[in-house]
N, C-alpha and C positions, 0 to 999 in steps of 0.2 A: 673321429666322426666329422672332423674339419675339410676331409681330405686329405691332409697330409701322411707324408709318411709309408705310402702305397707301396706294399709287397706282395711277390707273388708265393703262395701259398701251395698249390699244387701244377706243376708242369708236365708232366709224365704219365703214360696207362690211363689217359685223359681225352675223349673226343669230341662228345656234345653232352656236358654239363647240363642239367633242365630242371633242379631242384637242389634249395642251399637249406638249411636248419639251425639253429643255434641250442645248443645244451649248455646253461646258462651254468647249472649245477656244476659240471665238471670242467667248463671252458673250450670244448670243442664244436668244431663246422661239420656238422653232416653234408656229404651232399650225392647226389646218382647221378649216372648220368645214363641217358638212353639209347645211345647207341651201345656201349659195351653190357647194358645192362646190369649195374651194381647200383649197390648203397654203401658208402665209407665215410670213415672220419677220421681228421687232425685236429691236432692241438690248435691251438688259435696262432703258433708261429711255428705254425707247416710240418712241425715234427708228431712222431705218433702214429703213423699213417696205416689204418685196420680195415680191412674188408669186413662188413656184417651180415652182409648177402647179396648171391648173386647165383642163386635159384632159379630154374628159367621156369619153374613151377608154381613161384610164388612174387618172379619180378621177370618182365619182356617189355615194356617202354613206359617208365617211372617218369610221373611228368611233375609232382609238389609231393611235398612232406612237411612233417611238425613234430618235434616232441615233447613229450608231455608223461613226468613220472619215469618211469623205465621203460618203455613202450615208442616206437617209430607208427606215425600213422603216415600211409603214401596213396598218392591216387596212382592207377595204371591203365592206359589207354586204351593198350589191347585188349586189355582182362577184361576191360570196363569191369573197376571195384575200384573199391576204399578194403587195403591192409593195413592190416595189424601185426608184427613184429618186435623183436624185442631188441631195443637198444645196442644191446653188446651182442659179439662176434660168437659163433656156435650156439646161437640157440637152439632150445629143446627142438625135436621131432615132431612134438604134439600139431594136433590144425589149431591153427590162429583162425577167431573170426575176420569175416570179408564181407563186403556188403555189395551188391552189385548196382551199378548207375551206369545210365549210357553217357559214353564221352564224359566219364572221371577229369576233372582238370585239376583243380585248386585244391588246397585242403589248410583251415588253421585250426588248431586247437587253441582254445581258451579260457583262461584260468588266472586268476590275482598272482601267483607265484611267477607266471610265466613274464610277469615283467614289474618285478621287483623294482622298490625305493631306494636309493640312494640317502644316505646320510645329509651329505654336505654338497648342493648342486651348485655351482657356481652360474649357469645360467639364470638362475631365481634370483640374484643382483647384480646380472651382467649390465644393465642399461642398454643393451642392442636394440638398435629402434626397430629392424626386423627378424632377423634371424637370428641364435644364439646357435655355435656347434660345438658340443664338448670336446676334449682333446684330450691326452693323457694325462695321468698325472694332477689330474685335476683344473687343469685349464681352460680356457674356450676360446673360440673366435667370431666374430662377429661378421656375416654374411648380408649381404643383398640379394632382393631376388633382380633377374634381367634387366636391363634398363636401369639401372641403381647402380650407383659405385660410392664405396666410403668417403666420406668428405677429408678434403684433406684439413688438418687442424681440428677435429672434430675428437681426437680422442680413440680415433679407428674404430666409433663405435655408432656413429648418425650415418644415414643413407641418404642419400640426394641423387636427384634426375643424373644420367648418365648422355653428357650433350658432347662425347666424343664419337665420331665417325666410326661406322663399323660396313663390310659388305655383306648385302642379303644374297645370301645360296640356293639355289633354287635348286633343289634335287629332284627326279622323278616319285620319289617314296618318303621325300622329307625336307622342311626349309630351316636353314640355320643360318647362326649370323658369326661373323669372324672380325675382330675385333683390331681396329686399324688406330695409327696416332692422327693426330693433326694433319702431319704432311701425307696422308695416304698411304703407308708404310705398313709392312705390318707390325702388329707389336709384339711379335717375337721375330728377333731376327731370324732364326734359324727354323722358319715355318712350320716345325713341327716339335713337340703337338704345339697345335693352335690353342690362341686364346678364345676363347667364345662369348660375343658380345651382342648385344644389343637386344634379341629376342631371346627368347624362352623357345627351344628346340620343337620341331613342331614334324612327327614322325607317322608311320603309320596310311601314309596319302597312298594314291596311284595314281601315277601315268601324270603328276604334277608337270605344266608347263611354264607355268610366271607366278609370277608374288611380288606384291608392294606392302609397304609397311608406314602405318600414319603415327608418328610416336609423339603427336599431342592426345590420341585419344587411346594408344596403345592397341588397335589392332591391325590383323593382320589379312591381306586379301589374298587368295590364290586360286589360280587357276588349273583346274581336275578336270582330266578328260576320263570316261567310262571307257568301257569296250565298244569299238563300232557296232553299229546296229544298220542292218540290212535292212534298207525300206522295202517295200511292193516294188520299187524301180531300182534300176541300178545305181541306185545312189549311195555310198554310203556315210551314214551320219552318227557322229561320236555325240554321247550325250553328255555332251561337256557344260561343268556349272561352274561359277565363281561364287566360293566361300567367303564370308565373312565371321574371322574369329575373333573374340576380344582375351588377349595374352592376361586378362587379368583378371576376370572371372572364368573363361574356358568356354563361354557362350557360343555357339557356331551358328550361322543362321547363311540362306543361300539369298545372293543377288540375282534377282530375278528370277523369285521362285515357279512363280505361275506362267514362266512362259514355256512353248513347244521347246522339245530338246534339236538345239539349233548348232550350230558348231565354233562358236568364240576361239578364237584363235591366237589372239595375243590381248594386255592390256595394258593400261597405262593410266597413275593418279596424278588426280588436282589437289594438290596439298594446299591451297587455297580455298578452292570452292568445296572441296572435300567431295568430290566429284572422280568417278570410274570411269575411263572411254574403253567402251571393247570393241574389238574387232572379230568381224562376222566373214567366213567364206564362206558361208552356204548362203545366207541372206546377202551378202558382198554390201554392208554397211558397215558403217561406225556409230555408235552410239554413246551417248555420255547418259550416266546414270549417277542418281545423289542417291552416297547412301547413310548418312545421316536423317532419321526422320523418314518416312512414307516416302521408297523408293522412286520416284519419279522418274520417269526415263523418256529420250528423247531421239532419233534420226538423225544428225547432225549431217551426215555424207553419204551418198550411195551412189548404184550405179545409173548413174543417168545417161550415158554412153557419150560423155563430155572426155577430156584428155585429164583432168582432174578423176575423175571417175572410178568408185572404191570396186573393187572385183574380187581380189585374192590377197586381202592385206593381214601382213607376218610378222609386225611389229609397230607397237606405237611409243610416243616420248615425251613428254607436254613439260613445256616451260611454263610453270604456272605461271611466275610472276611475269613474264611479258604478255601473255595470253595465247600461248603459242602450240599448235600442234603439227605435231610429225610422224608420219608415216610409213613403212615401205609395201609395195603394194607388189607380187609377182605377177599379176594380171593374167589375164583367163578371155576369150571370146570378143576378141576385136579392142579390148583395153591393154596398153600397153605396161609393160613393167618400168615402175617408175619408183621414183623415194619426192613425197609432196608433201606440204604445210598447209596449213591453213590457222585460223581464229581459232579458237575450244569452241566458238557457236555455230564452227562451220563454213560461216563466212570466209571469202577472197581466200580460196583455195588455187593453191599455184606450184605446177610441179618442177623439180628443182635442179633433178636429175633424172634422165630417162635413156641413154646410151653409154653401151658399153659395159651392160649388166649383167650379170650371169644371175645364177641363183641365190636371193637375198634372203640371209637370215635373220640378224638383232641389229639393235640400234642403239644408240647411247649420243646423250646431247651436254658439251662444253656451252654450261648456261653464261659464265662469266666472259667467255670469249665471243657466246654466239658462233660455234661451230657445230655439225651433227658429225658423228662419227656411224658408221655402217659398215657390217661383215659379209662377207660372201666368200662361204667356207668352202665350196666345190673351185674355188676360182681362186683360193689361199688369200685372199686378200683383204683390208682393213682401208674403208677408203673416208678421207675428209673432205668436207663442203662447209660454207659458212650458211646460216643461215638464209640468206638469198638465193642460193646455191651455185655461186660463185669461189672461185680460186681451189678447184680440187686437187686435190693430194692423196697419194698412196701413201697407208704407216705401215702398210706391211703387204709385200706385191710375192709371196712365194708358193709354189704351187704344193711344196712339202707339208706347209702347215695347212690348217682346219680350222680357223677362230670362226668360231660361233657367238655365245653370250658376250657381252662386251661392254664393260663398265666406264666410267670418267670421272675423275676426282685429283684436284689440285696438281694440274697438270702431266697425271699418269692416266695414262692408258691402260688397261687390262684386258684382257680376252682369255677366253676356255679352249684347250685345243684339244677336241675330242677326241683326235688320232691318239694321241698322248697321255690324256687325262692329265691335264698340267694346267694353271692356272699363272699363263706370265702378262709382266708387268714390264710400262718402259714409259723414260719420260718424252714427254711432247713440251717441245721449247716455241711455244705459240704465238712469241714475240720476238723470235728473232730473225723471221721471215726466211729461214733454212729451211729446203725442201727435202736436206736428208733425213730419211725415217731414223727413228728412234733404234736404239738397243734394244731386248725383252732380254728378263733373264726369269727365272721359275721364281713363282709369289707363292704357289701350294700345288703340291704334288700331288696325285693319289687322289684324283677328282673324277669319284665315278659317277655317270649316269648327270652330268652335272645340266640341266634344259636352262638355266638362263641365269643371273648374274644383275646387283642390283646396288648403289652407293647409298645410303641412309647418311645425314647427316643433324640429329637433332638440332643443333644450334643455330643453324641455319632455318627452319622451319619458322615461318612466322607463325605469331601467334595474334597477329592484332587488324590481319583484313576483314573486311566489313561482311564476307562472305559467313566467318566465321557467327558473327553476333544474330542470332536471329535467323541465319539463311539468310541474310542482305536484305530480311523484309520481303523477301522474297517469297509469292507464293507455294512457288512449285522449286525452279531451279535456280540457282546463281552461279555465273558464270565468271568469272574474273575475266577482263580486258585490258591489256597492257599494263602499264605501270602507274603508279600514285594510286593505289588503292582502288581501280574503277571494275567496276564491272557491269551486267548485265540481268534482267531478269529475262527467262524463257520458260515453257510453257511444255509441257509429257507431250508423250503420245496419244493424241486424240483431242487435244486442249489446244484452243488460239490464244491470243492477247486479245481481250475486249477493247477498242481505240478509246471506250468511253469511259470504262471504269479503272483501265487497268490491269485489268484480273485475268486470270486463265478462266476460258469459258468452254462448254463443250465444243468442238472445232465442227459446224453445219455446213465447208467448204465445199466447193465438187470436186471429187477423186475418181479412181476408176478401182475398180477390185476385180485383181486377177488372181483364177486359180490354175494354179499346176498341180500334176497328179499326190501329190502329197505336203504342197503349201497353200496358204490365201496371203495374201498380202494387200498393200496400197499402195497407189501415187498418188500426187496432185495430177488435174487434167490439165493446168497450167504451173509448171514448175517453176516459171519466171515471176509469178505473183504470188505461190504457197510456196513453203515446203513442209507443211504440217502432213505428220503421220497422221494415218483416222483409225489405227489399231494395230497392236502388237502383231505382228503374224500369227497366223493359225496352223494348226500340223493337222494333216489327217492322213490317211491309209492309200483310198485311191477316190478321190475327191472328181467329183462329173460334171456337175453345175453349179452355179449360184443365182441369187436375184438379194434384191435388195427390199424395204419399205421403208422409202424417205421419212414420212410424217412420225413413225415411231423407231427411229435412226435405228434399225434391225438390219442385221447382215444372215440372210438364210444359205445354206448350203449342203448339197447329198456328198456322201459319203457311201461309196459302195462295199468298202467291205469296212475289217475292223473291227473294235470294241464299239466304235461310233457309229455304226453299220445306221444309217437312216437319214433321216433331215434333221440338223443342229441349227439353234440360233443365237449369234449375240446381238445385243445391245451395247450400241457404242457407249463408252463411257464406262460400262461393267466389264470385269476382268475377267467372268468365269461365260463359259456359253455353255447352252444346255442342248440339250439331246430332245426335242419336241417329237419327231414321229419316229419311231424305233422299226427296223426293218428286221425281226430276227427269229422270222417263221420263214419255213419252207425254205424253199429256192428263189422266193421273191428279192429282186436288188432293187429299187430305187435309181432311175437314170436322169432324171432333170428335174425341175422344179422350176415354178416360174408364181409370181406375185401381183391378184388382184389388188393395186394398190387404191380404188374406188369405195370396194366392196368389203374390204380386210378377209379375200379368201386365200390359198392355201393351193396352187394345184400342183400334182407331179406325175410322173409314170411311173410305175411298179409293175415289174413284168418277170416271170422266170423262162422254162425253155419251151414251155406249151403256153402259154396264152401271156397276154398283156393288157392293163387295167390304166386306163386315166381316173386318178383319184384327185379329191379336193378335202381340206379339210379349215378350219377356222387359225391365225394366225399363232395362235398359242398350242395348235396340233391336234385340239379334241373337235371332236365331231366328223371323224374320218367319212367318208364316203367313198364306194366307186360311181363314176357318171358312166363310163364306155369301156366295155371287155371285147377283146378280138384274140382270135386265133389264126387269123389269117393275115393282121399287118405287124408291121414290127413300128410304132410311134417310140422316137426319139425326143427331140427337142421340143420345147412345151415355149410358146409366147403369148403372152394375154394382151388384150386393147380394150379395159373396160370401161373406155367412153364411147365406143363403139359397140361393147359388149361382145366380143367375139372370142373365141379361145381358139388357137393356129396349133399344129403340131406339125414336125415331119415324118412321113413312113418311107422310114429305112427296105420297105421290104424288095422281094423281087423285082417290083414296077416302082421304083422310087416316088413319091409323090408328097403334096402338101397339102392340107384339109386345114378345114376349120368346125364349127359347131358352134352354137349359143353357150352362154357359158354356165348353161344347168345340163349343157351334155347334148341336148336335142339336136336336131336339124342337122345332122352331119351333113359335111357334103367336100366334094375334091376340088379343090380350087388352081392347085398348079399337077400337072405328071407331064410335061415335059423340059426339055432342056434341063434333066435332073439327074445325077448319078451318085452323089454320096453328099445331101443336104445335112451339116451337121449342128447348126446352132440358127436360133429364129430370133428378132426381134425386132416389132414394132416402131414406128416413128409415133407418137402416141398424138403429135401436132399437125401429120398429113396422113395418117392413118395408113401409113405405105409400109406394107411389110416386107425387111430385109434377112438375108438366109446367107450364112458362107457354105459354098459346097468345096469339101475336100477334093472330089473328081475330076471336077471342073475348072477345078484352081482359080476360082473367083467368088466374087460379091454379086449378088442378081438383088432385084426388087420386082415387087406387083404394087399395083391398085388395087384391091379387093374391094372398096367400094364402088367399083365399075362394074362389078356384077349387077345384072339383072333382077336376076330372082335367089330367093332364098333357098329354095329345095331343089335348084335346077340341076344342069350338069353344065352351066357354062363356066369356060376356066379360063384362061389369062393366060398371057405371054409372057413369061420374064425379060427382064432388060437388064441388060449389062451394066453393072456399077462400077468395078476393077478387075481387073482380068491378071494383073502382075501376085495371083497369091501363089506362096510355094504348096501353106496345109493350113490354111483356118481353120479353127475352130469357136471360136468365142466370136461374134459382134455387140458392139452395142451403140447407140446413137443419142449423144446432145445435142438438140438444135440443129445445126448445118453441118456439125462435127460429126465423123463415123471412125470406132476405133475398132482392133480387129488384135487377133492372137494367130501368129503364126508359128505352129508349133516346131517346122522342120528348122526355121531358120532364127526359133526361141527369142523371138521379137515382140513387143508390143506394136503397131503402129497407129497413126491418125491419119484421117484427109478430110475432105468434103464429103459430105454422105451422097452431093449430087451427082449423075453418071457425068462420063468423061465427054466433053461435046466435041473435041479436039482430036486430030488423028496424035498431038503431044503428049503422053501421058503423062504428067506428074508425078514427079517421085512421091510418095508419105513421108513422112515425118515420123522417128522412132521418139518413142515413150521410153523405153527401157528393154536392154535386152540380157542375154546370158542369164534366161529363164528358162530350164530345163521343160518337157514335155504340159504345154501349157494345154489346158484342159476348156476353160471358162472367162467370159468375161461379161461385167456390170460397168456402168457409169450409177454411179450415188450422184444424183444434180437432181435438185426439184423441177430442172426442164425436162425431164426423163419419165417423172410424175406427175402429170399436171393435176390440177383439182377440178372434180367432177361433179353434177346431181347424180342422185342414186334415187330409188326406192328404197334403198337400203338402209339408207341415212336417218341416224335417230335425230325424230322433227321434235319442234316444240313444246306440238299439242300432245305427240306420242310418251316424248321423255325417254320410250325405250324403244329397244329393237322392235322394229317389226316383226320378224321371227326369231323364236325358239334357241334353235342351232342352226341350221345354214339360210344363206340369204343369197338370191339371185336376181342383178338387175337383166333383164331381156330387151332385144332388140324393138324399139318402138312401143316400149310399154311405162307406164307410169306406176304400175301394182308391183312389189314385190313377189319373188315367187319361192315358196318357202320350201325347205326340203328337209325329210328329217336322215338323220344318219343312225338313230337309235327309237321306236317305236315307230306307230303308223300314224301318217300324216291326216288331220282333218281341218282342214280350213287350212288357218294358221299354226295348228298347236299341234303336237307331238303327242301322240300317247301309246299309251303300255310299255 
């Protein structure tokens, strides 16, 4: 029961074995197997060998067995039943009872006999401090679990930490560890079989792509892609999660459980900071995540359309103790393919290499030497850089081979060559300024399915940076920075530094929020003075609009189809958003939405194929109302001005045009129908009361005056004037201050400029924000200059203490009474009833 001693038992008339048995009484192995369909048995050293049934009317696919008494009890899959049979070969004719269950699996019988006492157990005074295995003859041996090897001078019988070098194996369906000496070697010369070291075998995964392993706290992190999933667009996105297991109680718990299923691509630990970076190609960021204690997580890199700039990154590598990170990046939409560093906080990102690249896949970093090493399996080749990314070297330039995974440990090189399934090894003489590559010779054969490859070396692992003690004091994150023990505090997603206390605070900075058809995301409006995230990304279906309410940091957004099918809101700072107005009657969709931020109302469009409804409702979603039903325009985009009190829409219809109305719905009236052909998003300057529109048609920016109107009910309309004329396909505007930013969907850009028109026959180029954003949909600016603060009628006074009305409240043009509406009973006065 040591292991040792291993014989094989039955070789022959043998094909998928699927149930074992022991008959303690007589000394023999039951076992079936399911493809030939039998049940037999041998003696316990292989001799004996008897058929007892193979009936195809009472056995077709035997999956477990037990016995117990004279009697075989076996589950069978096709039967779906539990049999009953009799031990020995030629039994009677008679019906054996059967029991029927769907999908029969397991089966044990249970009984004091079935596991009989022992006289004399030598385990019961072995002294093994953890495992005891009997052996024959009365003997035993004394075992460790993983991570543990017998102490030497201990008596072969105490277990202590095992602080020899092993490599982590990254298999697609399962990660193992293989068990190296000091010099990198393995410990069996003759590589098979392998010794198996370090972790506890960890089986059963899919579609596994990386794994790191922390063996001060013994667990294990890996990386699991799902099956892709087909959005509404042609996007597709794998719902990939990184696990976190503890090898010592069997705990699994996921990192980053509540976020959108996003596409994580490769990762990399701070065995320091005890800190995760993952790599994102769908979001084209980096992120470092603590996951010791309340996940906290942070933005570190993204793409800001810089030569730095994260797009398509395939592998990461961090030198903790210098504070170092490294990446290779295939880049995607005007970012180029590069291999770049930077800090773990992001900072003085510098790329290192960027020609002469074919297709990158792993990475592996010489910490002692300060070299990175990098594969590019389509290109055969294994290329070296030092840290600055200077003095490169080919360790392996041949188009035959395929290294992919690629490990570094005391001056060997490893690589996986997937054409081969071979695991070779060569050494790197790093010091003697020889530019001839290495030998490889095979380190392990028979390496199937192998995705990535990984050096562990406990003894090396410190144990006494200040990261470790407390989190560094650290509220949220600790970052290590170079060497002598320094590091850093930083602050989540949505959280700043307070200058005055310290602390992470909620982050009130101005950002922009843009959605694409199935993401939300943030930037800063000034990248050069934030780079605070203001929220985890959002996933939705097919996402139409957004708006924002500064004073209660709320992010509102429609969703037109989907399980989230309506208007959803989060609150910055809370991790979960809720579903406020649900769309999921009739053929009604939900197209825009837009935010009294005065009055705390609520307005959107809901429309199906016959008629169209501008509704409002109160901030938290109750007290729905419709103000305006038409079956004869098609209202698109919704922008309110409630210190002017006006509510703007565009109609998409035949005669394109732009209206407005008081914002209880009355006084409709047309304000722009010409110079109009496909107006798709409205909004407000709320500081000149000048409303700006992107038209798709026209492939520009236009504004009005609407306070240049005369009259209230009239038919006099306004001129558009030209703001930019350089758009390819806007969709989204929105405007801070003198600032105007804009979503270009064809050429998947954010941009900025002046919101003033061009006075110059010069056009000015914009300035991009961010691009290599797929079919962008919406866009908000979050800046309190975006909201200014207003009088209402609406406003709970003094004397009042409360609302003025009920459920809805409407400030109107040149009034000082509020005007109250009910959206459930009949309105009198002020009060609502029945």
């Amino acid at each position: 029961m040591d292991g040792s001693n291993r014989v094989v038992l039955v070789d022959t008339k043998i094909y998928w074995p699927n149930a074992i048995a022991l008959d303690y009484t007589v000394s023999r192995v039951y076992f079936a197997d399911s493809k030939l369909d039998y049940i037999e048995f041998v003696d316990y050293d292989g001799k004996g060998r008897v058929q007892v049934l193979a009936s195809t009317k009472l056995i077709q696919h035997p999956h477990a067995m037990s016995i117990f008494e004279d009697h075989i009890y076996y589950s069978d899959r096709r039967l779906q039943r539990l049999q009953l049979y009799p031990k020995y070969p030629n039994g009677t004719s008679r019906e054996y009872p059967s029991h029927s269950f769907s999908k029969a699996l397991g089966v044990i019988a249970i009984h004091p006999v079935l596991q009989p006492q022992i006289k004399e157990n030598p385990c019961s005074t072995s002294g093994c401090s953890h495992i005891c295995a009997l052996g024959a003859n009365g003997t035993f041996t004394c075992l460790c679990p993983s991570g543990h090897v017998i102490e030497e001078g201990g008596g072969g019988r105490q277990c202590v930490l095992d602080k020899r070098p092993f490599m982590l194996l990254v298999h697609k369906s399962m990660v193992v560890g293989a068990a190296l000496n000091n010099e990198g070697e393995s410990s069996n010369k003759k590589h098979l079989p392998h010794e198996i070291g370090g972790i506890v075998p960890i089986s059963g995964l899919r579609n596994t792509d990386d794994a790191e392993y922390d063996p001060l706290t013994n667990e294990l992190f890996y990386l699991e892609h799902g099956a892709p999933v087909l959005l509404m667009t042609a996007t597709l996105m794998s719902s990939s999660m990184i696990h976190k297991t503890s090898l010592t109680s069997n705990n699994r718990s996921l990192i980053l459980a509540n976020q959108p299923p996003d596409d994580p691509s490769c990762m990399a630990y701070d065995w320091n900071g005890r800190n995760i970076y993952v790599g994102k190609k769908h979001s084209q960021t980096i992120e470092v995540v603590r996951t010791q204690g309340e996940q906290f997580h942070t933005v570190i890199l993204h793409n800001d359309q810089s030569p730095t700039a994260v797009s398509n990154p395939v592998a990461i590598a961090v030198d903790s103790d210098r504070g170092l990170l490294f990446w290779l990046d295939q880049g995607k939409g005007g970012v180029s393919t590069k291999l770049a560093g930077a800090d773990l906080d992001g900072n003085n990102p510098l790329v290192l290499v960027s020609t002469d690249l074919a297709e990158l896949d792993h990475l592996a970093l010489d910490t002692v030497n300060r070299r990175i090493y990098f594969t590019e399996a389509k290109a055969g080749r294994i290329t070296s850089v030092s840290y600055s990314g200077q003095d490169k070297r080919y360790i392996l330039n041949d188009a035959a081979k395929q290294p992919r995974a690629i490990a570094f440990f005391h001056n060997h090189i490893y690589y996986a060559d997937t054409a081969f399934d071979k695991i070779m090894v060569g050494d790197v003489d790093t010091g003697s300024g020889d530019d001839q590559p290495p030998e490889f010779t095979e380190f392990r054969a028979n390496v199937e399915h192998l995705t990535n490859m990984h050096i562990v070396h406990p003894a090396n692992t410190r144990e006494s940076h200040p990261c470790h003690n407390n989190n560094g004091n650290c509220e949220q994150l600790c970052i290590p920075r170079g060497q002598q023990n320094k590091f850093i505090c930083i602050c989540g997603t949505g959280f700043a530094v307070d200058e005055e206390t310290n602390k992470c605070k909620l982050s009130a900075e101005s950002f922009l929020i843009i959605a694409g058809k199935n993401y939300i995301k943030s930037i800063p409006t000034d990248p050069l003075r934030s780079k605070v995230t203001a929220f985890d990304p959002l996933a939705g279906t097919t996402i139409t609009s957004l708006d924002f309410h500064y004073d209660s940091k709320s992010i509102f957004w429609v969703d037109a189809a989907g399980l989230n099918k309506g208007i959803s809101r989060l609150v910055l700072g809370e991790s979960e958003s809720r579903l406020i107005i649900k769309n999921n009657f009739g053929g009604f969709t939900i197209k825009s939405v837009a935010v009294d931020w005065v009055n705390s109302n609520l307005y959107f469009v809901n429309a199906d194929s016959d008629r169209s409804n501008i509704e409002v409702a109160q901030l938290n979603g109750e007290n729905r109302k419709i103000l305006l039903t038409t079956r004869t325009e098609t209202p698109t985009s919704l922008a309110i001005d409630p210190i002017a009190r006006y509510i703007y829409w565009a109609d998409q219809g035949q005669t394109p045009t732009i209206q407005r109305a008081w914002l209880d719905g009355t006084h409709k009236q047309v304000i722009v129908h010409t110079e109009l052909k496909e107006p798709t998003d409205l909004i407000v300057d709320p500081n000149s009361h000048y409303l700006y529109w992107t038209d798709a048609g026209m492939d520009g920016i236009f504004r009005v005056n609407p306070m240049a109107l005369h009259t209230a009910d009239g038919n006099s309309e306004l001129k558009p004037e030209l703001v930019r004329s350089d758009i390819a396909e806007a969709t989204g505007i929105a405007i801070v201050g003198q600032n105007m930013y804009w979503t270009d969907r064809r050429l998947e850009k954010v941009f900025a400029s002046t919101s003033k028109p061009n006075q110059s026959s010069l056009l000015l180029s914009p300035s991009t924000m961010i691009g290599d954003l797929p079919e962008l949909s919406d866009l908000s600016a979050f800046d309190p200059l975006a909201q200014p603060k207003s009088n209402s009628p609406c406003h709970i006074s003094e004397s009042l203490r409360k609302s003025p009305c009920p459920q809805l409240c409407f400030a109107l043009p040149g009034s000082s009474s509020p005007n109250c509406a009910c959206a459930k009973g009949v309105p009198k006065g002020r009060i609502c009833e029945g």
